[in-house]
N, C-alpha and C positions, 0 to 999 in steps of 0.2 A: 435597605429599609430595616426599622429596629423591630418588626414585626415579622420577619420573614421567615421566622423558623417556626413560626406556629404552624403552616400548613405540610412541615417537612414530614417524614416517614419515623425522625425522631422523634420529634412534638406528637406524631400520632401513638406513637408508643407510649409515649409520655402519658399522656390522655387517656389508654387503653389502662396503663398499669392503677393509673388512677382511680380508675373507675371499679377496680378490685378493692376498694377500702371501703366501698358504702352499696350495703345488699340494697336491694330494688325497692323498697319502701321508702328507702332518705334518697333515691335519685328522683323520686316523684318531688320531692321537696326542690330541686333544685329550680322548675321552673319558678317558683314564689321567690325563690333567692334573686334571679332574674330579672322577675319582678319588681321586686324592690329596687334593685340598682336602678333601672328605668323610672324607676319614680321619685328613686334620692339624685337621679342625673337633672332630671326635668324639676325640681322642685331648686336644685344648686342654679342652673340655668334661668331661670325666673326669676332667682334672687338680687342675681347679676343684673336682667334687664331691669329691674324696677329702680336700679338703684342710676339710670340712666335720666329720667324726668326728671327725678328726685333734685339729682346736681345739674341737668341744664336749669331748670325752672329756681336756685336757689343764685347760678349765675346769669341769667336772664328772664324776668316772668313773664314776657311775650315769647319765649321758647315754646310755650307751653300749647303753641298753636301748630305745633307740630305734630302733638299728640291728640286727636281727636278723638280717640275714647275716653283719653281720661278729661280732657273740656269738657264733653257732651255728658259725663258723671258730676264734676262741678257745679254747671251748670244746672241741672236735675235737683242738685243736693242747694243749691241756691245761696253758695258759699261768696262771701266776698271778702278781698283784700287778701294779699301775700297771706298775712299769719294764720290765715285759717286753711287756706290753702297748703302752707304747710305744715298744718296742724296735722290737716289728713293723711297728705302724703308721709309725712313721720310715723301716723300709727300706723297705716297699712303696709310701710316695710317693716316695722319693729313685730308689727302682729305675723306676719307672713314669718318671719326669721324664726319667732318663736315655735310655727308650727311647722316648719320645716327639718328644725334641731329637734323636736318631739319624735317627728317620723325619722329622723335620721336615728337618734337613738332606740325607739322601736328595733328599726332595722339591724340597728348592729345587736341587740340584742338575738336577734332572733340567730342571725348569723353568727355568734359567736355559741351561740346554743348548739346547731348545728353542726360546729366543728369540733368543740370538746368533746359530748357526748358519743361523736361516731369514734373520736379517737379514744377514748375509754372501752368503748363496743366493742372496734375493731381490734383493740388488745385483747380484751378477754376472751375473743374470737379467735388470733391467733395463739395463746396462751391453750387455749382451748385445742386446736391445731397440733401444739407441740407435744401433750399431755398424751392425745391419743394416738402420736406417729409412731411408726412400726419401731421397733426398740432399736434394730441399725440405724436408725435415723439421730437416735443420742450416741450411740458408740462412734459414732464420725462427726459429730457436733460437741464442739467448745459451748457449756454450759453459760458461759459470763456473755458469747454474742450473740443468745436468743435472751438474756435477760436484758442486754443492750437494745435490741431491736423490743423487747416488750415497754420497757419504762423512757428510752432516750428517742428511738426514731420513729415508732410511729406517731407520737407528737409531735417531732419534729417533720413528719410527710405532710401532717395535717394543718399544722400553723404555716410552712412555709410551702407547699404546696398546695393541699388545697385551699388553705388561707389566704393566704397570698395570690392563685388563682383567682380566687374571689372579690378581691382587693384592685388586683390589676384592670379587669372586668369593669367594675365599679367604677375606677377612675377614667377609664377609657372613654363611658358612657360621657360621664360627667366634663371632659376635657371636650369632645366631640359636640356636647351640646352645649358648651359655653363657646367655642372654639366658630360652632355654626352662627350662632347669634350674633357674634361681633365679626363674621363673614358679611352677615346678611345689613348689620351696620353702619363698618366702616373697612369693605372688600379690600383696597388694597395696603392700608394701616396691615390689615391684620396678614392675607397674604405677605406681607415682608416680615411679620414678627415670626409665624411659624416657618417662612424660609429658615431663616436664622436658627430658631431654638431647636426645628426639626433635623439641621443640619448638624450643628454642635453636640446635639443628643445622641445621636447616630454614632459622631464620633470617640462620645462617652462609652459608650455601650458596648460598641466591637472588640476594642481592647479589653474590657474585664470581666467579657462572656467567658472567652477562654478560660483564664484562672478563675473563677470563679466555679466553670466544673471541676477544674484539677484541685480550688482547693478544698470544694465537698468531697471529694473522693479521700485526700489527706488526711479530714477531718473524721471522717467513717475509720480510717485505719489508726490515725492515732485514738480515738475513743473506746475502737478493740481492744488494744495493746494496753491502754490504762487498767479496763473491767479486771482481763487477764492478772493483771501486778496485784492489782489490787483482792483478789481472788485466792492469787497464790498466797502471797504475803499473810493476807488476814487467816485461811484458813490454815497455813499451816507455820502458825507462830511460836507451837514450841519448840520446834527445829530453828525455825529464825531466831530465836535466842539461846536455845540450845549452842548454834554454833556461827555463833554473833554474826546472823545474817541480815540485822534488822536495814544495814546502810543500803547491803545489795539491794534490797529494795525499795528502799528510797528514792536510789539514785537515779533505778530505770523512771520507777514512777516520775520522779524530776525530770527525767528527759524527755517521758513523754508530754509531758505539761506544758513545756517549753514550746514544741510544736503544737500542741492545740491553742495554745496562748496567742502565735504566730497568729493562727489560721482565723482565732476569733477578731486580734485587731485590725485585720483585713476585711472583715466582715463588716465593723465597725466603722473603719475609713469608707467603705466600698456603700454602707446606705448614707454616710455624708459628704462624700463628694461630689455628687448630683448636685445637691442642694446650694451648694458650695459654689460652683461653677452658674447653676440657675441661676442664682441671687443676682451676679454679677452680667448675666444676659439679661435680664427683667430688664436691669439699669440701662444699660445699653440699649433694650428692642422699645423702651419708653422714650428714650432718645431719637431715637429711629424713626417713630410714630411720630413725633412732635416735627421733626424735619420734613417728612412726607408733606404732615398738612401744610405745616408752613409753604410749603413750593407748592402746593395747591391753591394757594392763595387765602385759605384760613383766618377767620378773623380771631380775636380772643374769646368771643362768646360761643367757637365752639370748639375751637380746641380746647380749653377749661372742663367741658361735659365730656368731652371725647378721651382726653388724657385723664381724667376721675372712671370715666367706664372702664378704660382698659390697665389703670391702677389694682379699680374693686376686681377686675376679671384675673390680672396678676397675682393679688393676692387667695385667689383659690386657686388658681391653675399651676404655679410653680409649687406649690407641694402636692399637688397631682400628677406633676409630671416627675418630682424627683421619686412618690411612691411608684409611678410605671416603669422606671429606669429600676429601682429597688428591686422592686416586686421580680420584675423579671430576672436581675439576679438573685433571686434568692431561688429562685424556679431550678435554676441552673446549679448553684449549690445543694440543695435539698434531691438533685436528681439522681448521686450515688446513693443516698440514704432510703431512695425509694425502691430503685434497681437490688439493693441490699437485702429490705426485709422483704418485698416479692420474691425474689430467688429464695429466700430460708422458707417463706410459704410455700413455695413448688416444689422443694426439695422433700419438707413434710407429709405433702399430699404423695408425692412422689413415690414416699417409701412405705406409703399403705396406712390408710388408719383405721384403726383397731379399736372398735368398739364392740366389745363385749356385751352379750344378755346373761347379766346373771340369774337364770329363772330358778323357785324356791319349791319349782317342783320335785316335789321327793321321788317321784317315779322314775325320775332322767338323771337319779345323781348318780356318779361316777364311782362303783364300788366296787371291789375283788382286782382280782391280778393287774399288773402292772405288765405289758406285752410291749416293748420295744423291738420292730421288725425291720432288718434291714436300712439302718437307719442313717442319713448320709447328709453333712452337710457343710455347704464350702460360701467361706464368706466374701463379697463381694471385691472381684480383682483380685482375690487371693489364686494362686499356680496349685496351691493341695490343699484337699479336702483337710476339713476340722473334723470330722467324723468319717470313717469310712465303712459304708456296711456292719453297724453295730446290733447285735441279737443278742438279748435278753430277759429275763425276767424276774419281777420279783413280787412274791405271794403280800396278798393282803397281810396284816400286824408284824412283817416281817422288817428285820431293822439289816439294812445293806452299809457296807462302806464303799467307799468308791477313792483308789488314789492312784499317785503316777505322778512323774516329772511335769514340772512348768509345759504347757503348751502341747498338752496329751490329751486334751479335749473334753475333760472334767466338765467345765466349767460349762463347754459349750453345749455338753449334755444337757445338764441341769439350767439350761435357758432356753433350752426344748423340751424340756418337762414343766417346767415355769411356765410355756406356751408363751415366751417373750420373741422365739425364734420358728418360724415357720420350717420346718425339715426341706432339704434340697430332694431327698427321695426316700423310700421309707413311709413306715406310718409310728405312732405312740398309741397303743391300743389300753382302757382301763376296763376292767368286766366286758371288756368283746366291744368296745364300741369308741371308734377314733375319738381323742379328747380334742381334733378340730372341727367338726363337728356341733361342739354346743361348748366352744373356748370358756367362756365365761362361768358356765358351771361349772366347768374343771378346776379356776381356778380359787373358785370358792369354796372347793375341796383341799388346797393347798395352807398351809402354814410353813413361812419363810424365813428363817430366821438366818443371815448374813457378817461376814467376819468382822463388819463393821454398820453398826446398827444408826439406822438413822433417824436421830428424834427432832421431834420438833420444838420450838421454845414453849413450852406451854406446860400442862400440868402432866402427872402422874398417868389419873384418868385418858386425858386425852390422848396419849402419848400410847396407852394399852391398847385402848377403840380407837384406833388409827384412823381418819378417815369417817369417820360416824358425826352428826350433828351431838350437840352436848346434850340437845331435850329426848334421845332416844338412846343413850348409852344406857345399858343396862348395870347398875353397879355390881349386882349379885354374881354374873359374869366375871366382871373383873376381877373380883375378890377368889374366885374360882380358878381362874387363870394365873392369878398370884401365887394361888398357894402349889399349883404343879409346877411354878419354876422357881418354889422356893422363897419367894420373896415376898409374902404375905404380910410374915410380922413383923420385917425391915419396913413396912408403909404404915401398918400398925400404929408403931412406935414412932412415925413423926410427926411433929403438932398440926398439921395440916393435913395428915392419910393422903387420900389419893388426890388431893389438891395443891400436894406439892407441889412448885416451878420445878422444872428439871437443866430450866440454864439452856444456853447456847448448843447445839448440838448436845446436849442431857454433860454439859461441861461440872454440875455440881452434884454429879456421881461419879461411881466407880466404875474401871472395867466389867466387873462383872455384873455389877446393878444393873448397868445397861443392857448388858447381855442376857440378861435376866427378864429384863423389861421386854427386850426382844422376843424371848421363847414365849411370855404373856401374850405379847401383843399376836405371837401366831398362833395362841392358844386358844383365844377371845373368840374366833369363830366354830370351836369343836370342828377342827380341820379332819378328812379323811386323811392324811396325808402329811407326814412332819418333812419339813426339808430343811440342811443343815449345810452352808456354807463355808468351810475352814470357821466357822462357830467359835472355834476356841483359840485360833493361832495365836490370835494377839496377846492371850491373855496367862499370866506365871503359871506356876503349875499346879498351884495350890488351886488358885482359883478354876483354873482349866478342871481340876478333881474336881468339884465340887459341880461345876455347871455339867461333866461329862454326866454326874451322877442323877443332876436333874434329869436328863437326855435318857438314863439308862430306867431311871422310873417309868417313865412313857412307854416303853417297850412291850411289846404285844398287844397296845392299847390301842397304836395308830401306828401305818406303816411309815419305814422311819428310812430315809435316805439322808448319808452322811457325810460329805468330801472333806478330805481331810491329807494335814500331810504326818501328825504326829501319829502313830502307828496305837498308840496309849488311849487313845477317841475311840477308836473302833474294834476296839480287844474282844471286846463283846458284843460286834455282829452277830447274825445269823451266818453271812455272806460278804467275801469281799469282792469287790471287780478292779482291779488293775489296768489301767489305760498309758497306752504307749502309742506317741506318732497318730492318734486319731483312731485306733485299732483299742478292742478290750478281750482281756484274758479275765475268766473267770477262777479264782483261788477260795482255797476255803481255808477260813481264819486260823486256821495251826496250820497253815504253809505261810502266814507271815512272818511267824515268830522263828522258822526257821534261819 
């Protein structure tokens, strides 16, 4: 049967996963959705029978004595002669048709309201999701396949799933109660036509179930692999031209086009070929009917009504039946891309979400020593720790360096001081009090400034107050924060000040502007706390002088931690700490120069 996997333990998952894209307010909606089908089934089904007197009574007007509700309304109405008779019967289908197409479009409005809207919702839901997922949760996610799952598949869950869900539903209603009606009219006419169309459907169906899940799963993996090319490529095109990479990536991208190309005109064949094959059973099961009566003995006056019945019932039923055949492959194809972005959702929940109270209470902010005890931490599936047993500390206004070979734990320090990484044992003590605890004040004590600064397209302003609406940014601030990293009267001096664009990733400045703009934008909250990321690696060494020396202004003013691998950054610590293998040796700054 071509319905048989809706009661399976798959179909039931199916159903379950489903039911995670719309919170408990739109599933109270769905009874009305229901609703409606039932009433655009029965109002399709009534359209069909009226159109039944309609053509007996225009091929015989003593038909009409068959129908004795609609005599006994004639009668009543005290109509005479054919043309008044079919005066009525003309408006009362033309009227009925019209208010049927009213309530049908109603319906689909409402339903298609329905489905965009949750699937907008449920993005910014899950977007919402990713944002707050514990930070391992992006150090082990490809960035391009939660932007895929935000903009390409949860649309595509919702149109071809629960859409199409919706759809299939609808038509079922509707096939069932046109299907019943001409059961209850002409039982075994119709009996042999759904033998027939039900049999050849079936065997439409079986075959393109299968590939139609392998080729949603294909189409999921080639759509990856595009975001990816397209990712690498675009962001990193001065190397692609630097060293004439621009065909490599072309090419992949061409390859993969090629197969999603595949995957889409299968799609394409696969919702016309139902129709395709219907068209040419209709032909046939109207043949079939006209043969039945005939060997029934049939006169012309009523096979004429009967073959116009089940014409008008043809032409709604085969593109009902080709959308059931559709719909349900599309269920099938849409099923990896559902499986896809629910598992990126569990993985997110998965790995903890992190939502911060930044409270502005002054009495609980995070001031005086910096207490690093015992402090241990090993990342997931990883055989050795990233930290092992690390103690130390460093006084409030005091400015620290922190260096050591690649994969000495630097890094993983400063993402548990950043409160991005939860400690595996250990505590982060500030003024005697864990900064996990009250996360979010801590890290409103924080200014972060990173070796590769990331702006947004937008302006100057905005770009400082990161993250602030524009009707509460304070420009006095800004202007404030300019001037400690120097770059005050480089904004000054251009004809738009802090309304500048700053271009694509801040693409229509400097290294150092940027970098500049970075140590503002950590400034803009008067942080307890400056943190300094290889800050300078990227950048020559003039410029490297020049922002060290912003870095060395700040000094005793806010406690300054500095990772670094140029030795030139941190000449003038207080304190350096040394990291080796996940281990730290404390040195003091004239045993580096040794």
């Amino acid at each position: 049967m071509i319905f048989e996997g809706l009661l399976s333990p798959q179909a039931r998952d199916y159903l379950k996963r489903l039911g995670r894209f719309l919170p408990e307010v739109e599933k109270k909606k769905v009874k009305w959705l229901l609703l409606g089908m039932i009433l655009t089934a029965g109002l399709e089904t009534t359209n069909v029978g009226l159109i039944l007197p309609f053509i007996s009574y225009v091929a015989d007007p003593s038909s009409i004595d068959r129908f004795g509700g609609l005599k006994l309304v004639i009668a009543k109405l005290g109509l005479n002669g054919e043309a008044q008779v079919l005066a009525l019967m003309a408006g009362v289908l033309l009227v009925f048709v019209i208010i049927k197409n009213l309530t049908v479009f109603v319906f689909l409005r409402f339903s298609l309201n329905f489905q965009f809207v949750n699937a907008a919702n449920f993005s910014t839901r899950l977007l919402e999701k990713y944002l707050f997922a514990n930070f391992l949760f992006h150090l082990d996610t490809h960035s391009s396949d939660l932007v895929a799952n935000l903009k390409d598949r949860t649309p595509l869950v919702f149109s071809r799933s629960i859409g199409q869900m919706m759809l299939l539903i609808s038509e079922i209603l509707i096939t069932a109660g046109i299907c019943g009606f001409l059961l209850i009219m002409r039982p075994w006419a119709t009996l042999a036509g759904l033998v027939v169309i039900g049999g050849l459907g079936t065997l439409i169906y079986r075959p393109l179930r299968v590939r139609a899940r392998l080729y949603g799963k294909l189409r999921i993996e080639a759509e990856q692999q595009l975001y990816r090319w397209f990712y690498q490529g675009l962001h990193g095109i001065k190397e692609a031209k630097i060293y004439d990479a621009e065909e490599y990536f072309v090419s992949r991208t061409r390859k993969n086009y090629h197969r999603l190309s595949d995957i889409q005109i299968f799609e394409m064949l696969m919702g016309q070929a139902p129709r395709l094959f219907l068209e040419g059973l209709t032909v046939g099961g109207l043949m079939l009917i006209i043969m039945v009566l005939v060997l029934q003995g049939g006169g012309s006056s009523e096979i004429f009504p009967t073959l116009a019945l089940f014409g008008a019932a043809a032409f709604r039923l085969v593109p009902a039946t080709n959308r059931i055949l559709a719909a349900m492959l599309s269920l099938k194809m849409a099923s990896q891309a559902l499986v896809t972005v629910t598992d990126s959702l569990d993985q997110a929940l998965a790995a903890g979400q992190v939502k911060t109270n930044r409270i502005a209470d002054q009495s609980a902010r995070y001031e005086g020593t910096i207490e690093i005890e015992a402090l241990c931490f090993t990342y997931p599936q990883a055989e050795n720790p990233a930290l092992n047993q690390v103690n130390l500390s460093i006084g409030r206004f005091e400015s620290v360096g922190i260096i050591g070979p690649s994969g000495s734990g630097k890094s993983t320090l400063l993402n548990l001081l950043l409160g991005l990484l939860t400690p595996s044992a250990g505590r982060i003590k500030v003024g005697g009090k864990d900064i996990q605890e009250n996360l979010g004040r801590w890290q409103s004590e924080i200014g972060f400034v990173p070796q590769n600064i990331y702006l947004i397209d937008d302006s100057i302003r905005a770009n400082v107050a990161y993250g602030i609406e524009d009707g509460i940014i304070e420009d006095q601030r800004i202007w404030e924060a300019l001037q400690m990293a120097q770059l005050d009267q480089f904004v000054k001096d251009l004809p738009h000040g802090l309304d500048t664009p700053v271009g694509e990733m801040g693409d229509k400045l400097s290294g150092g502007q940027r970098q500049r703009i970075g140590i503002a934008r950590a400034l803009y909250h008067n942080p307890e706390v400056l943190v300094f990321d290889e800050a300078t690696s990227a950048l020559d060494q003039d410029t490297e002088r020049e922002i060290t020396k912003s870095i060395e202004a700040l000094a005793h003013k806010k406690t300054i931690i500095i990772v670094a691998h140029r030795l030139s950054t941190i000449e003038n610590c207080d304190r350096v700490f040394r990291f080796e293998r996940g281990l730290m040796v404390e040195e003091q700054v004239n045993k580096i120069h040794k």
